[in-house]
C-alpha positions in Angstrom: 72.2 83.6 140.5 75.3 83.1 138.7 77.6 79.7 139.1 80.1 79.9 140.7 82.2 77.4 138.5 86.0 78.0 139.5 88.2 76.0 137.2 92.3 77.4 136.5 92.0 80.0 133.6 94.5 81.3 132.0 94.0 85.4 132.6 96.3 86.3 129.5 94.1 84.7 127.1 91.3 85.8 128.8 92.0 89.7 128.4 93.0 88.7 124.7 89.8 87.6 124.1 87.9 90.5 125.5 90.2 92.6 123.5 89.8 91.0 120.2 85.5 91.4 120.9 86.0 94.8 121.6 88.1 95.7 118.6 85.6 97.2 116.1 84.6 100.0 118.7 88.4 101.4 118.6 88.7 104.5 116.1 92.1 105.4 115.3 92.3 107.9 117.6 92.1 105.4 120.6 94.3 102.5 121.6 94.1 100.0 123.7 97.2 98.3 125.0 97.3 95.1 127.4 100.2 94.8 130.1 100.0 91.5 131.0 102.5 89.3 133.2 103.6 86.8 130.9 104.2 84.1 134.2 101.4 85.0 136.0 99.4 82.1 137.5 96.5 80.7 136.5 93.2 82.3 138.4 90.5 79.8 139.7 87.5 81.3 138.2 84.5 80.9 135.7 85.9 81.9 133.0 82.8 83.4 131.2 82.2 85.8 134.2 85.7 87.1 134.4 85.9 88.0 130.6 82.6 90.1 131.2 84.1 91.9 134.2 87.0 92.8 131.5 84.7 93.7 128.6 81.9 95.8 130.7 85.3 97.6 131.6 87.0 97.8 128.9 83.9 99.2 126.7 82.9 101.8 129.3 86.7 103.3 128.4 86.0 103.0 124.5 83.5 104.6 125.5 84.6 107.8 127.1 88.0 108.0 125.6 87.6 109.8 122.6 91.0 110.1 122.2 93.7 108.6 124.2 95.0 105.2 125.0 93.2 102.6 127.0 95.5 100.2 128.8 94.2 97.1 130.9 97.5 95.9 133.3 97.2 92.0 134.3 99.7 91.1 137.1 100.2 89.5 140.4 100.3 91.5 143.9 100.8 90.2 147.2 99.3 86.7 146.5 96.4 88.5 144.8 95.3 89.0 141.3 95.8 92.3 140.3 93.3 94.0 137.2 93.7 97.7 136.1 91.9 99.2 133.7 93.1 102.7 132.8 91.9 105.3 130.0 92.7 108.5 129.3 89.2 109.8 128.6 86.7 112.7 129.8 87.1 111.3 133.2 84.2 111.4 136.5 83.3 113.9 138.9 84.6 113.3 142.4 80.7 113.2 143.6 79.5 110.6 141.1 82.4 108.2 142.1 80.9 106.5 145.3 77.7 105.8 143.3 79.1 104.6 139.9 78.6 100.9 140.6 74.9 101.1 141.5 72.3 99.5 139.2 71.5 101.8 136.5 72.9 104.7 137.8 74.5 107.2 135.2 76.9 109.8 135.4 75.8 111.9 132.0 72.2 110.6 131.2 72.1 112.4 127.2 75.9 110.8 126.7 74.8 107.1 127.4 71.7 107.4 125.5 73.7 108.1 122.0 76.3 105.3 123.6 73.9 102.9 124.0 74.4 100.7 127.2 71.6 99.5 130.7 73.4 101.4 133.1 74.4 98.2 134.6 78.0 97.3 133.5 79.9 98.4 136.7 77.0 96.8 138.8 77.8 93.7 137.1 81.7 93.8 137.7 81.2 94.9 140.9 79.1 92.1 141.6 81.7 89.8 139.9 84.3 91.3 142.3 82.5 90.6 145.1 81.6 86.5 144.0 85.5 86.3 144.3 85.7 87.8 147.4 87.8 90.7 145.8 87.7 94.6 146.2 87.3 97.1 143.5 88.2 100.9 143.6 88.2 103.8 140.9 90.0 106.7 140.9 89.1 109.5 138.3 90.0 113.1 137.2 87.9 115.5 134.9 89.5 115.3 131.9 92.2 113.3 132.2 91.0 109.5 132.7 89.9 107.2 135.3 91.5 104.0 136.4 89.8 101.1 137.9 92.0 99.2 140.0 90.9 95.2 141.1 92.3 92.8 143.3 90.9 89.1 143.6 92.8 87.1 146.3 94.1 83.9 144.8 94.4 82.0 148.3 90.2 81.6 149.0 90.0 80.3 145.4 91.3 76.9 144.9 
């Protein structure tokens, strides 16, 4: 079971830090770009759990952008906290979308084998999500990217 510990975080630092982590795994081929609101307010939340929402993100698009930029968008929307993580990468088939956040489920079996990786990352956010009473949705194309789009109501949290 994990705590729910909800204390004000600072989201901008937050995503920093998850990007700094994930820095090694960039080639020069991929960048990743942060678009965060500079004012945005702070987010009552555990702040271990929402830096692994960002990284199990954030390394799935190293992952499958080979090439390309990766862009994670921190900002505020209609009294909710809005997180977007983008990429420009090989993208998922419509069908495979509505299972993509069940435990262990993978999209290209051979490809996360040579990745490395439990099949459980997008469980895990998804699960995060859900302990902050948020909703999660993904939209993807073949071949051009996908983009996971999260929003985490600031109003049930203090």
């Amino acid at each position: 079971k994990i705590e729910i510990e909800r204390i004000p975080c600072d989201l901008n630092s937050i995503a920093g830090r998850a990007v700094e982590l994930l820095e090694s795994k960039l080639t020069e081929q991929v960048k990743l770009i942060v678009e965060s609101d500079p004012n945005i307010r702070q987010f009552y939340c555990n702040q271990d759990r929402m830096e692994q929402l960002l990284l199990n993100l954030l390394d799935n698009a190293i992952k499958y952008t080979e090439k390309g930029i990766i862009t994670l968008t921190c900002s505020e929307e209609n009294d909710k906290l809005k997180l977007v993580v983008k990429d420009t990468g090989i993208g998922i088939e419509r069908e495979h979308l509505s299972r993509v956040f069940e435990r262990f489920y993978r999209i290209d079996k051979g490809r996360s084998r040579k990745q490395g990786g439990t099949g459980l990352g997008l469980s895990i956010v998804k699960h995060i999500v859900e302990l902050y009473n948020g909703t999660i949705q993904v939209n993807s194309e073949l071949g051009v990217g996908t983009e996971f789009i999260i929003y985490l109501p600031y109003s049930d949290l203090t």
